[in-house]
C-alpha positions in Angstrom: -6.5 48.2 -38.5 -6.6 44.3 -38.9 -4.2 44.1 -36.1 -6.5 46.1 -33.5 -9.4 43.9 -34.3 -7.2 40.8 -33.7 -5.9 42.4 -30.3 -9.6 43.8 -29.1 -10.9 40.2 -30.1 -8.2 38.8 -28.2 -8.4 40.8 -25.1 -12.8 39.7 -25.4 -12.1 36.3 -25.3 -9.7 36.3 -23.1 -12.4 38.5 -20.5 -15.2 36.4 -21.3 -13.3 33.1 -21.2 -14.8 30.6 -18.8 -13.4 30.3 -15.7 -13.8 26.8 -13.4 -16.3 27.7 -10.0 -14.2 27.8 -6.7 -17.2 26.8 -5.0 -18.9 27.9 -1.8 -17.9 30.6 0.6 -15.7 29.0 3.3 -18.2 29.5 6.0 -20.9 28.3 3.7 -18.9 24.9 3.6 -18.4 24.3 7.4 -20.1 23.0 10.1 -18.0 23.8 13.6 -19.9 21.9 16.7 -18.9 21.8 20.3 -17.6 18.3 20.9 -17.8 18.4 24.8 -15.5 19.3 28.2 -12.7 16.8 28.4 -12.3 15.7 32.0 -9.2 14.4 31.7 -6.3 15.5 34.2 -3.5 17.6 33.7 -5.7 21.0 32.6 -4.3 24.4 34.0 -6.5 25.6 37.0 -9.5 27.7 35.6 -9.1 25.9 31.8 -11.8 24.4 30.2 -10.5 21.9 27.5 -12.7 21.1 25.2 -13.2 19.0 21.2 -14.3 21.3 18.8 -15.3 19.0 15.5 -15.1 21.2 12.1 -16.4 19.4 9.3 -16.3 20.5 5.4 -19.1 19.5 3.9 -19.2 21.1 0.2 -16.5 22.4 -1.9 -12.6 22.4 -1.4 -10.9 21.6 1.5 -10.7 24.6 4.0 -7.9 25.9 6.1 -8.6 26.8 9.8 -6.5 29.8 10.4 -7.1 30.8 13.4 -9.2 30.4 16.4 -10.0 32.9 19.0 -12.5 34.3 22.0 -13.1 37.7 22.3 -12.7 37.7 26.5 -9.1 39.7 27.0 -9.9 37.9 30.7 -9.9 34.6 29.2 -6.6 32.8 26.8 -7.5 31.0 24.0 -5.0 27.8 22.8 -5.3 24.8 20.1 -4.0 21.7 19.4 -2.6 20.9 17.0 -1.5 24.7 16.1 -3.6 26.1 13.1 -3.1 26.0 9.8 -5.3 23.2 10.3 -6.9 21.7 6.7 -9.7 20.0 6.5 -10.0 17.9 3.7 -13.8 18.1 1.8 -16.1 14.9 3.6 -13.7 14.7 6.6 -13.9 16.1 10.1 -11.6 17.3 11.9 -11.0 17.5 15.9 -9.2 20.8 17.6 -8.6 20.3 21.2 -9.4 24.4 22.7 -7.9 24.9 26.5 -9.5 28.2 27.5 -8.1 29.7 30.4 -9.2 31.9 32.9 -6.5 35.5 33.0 -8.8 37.7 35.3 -11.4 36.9 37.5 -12.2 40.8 37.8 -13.6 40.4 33.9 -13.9 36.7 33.5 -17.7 36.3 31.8 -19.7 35.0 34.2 -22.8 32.8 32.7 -22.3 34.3 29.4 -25.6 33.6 27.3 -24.1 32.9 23.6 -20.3 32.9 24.0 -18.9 32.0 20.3 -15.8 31.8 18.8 -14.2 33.6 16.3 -12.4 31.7 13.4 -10.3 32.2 10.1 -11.6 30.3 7.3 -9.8 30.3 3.7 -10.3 28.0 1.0 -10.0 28.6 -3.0 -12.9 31.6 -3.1 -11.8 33.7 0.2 -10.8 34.0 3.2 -13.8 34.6 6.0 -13.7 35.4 9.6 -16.5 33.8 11.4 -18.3 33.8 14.2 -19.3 30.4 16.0 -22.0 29.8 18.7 -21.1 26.8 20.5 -24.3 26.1 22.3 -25.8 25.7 25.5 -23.3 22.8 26.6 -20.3 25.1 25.8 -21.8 28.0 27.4 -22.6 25.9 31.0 -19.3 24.1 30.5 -17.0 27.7 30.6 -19.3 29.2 32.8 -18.5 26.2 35.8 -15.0 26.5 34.4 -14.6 30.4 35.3 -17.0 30.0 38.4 -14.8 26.7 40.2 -11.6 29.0 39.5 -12.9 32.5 40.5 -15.1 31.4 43.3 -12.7 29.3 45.3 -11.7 30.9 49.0 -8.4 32.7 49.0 -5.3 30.1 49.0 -3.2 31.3 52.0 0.6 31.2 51.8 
């Protein structure tokens, strides 16, 4: 009998032990902000390159998994590759190319085009949805329209 009080007392306190706070959600923690077209040369036709700043604010650092758009018309690449981490304070620059694939289904003037990123840090892993903002939406709209609108190239 002694022994199964000591085990059940054991297996309380071991339940109601404290356990440390992992801190906020990982989209909680973030701030992601359209950090403007980069005009430099040497783009694909039809890309729009672009900075995208993610900055943790609160809590441990977070891990960008993975970055995406949801146009199958339009490719999606970073640099440098994710995992990115961001440490907690800092910020963080990801250079996005997105690349026109079909001018048949390419959005034209798209109202709220986001971005859809994996977060993870020590509470969970999120996927989140990111509007970019007015600037980002003229930016890839002028991007789709000078690639998809230009004459026919003849051969």
């Amino acid at each position: 009998m002694t022994a199964f009080a000591v085990a059940a007392g054991s297996v309380f306190l071991w339940a109601t032990r404290p356990r440390p706070d992992p801190g906020p959600w990982p989209a909680q923690a973030v701030s992601v902000a359209y950090g403007g077209a980069d005009p430099s040369p040497g783009r694909p036709a039809g890309a729009l390159r672009f900075s995208l700043r993610i900055r943790v604010d609160t809590g441990p650092p977070v891990t960008v998994e993975s970055v995406r758009q949801p146009s199958p018309a339009l490719g999606l690449t970073t640099s440098p590759n994710p995992p990115v981490t961001v440490e907690t304070g800092a910020t963080r620059t990801v250079v996005i190319t997105v690349a026109v694939r079909d001018c048949k289904r390419a959005p034209r003037n798209a109202g709220l085009p986001f971005l859809d990123v994996t977060l993870r840090n020590a509470r969970a892993k999120q996927d989140q949805s990111f509007i970019l903002g007015d600037h980002y939406a003229r930016d890839l709209a002028r991007a789709v329209a000078d690639y998809c609108e230009q004459p026919p190239r003849l051969s």
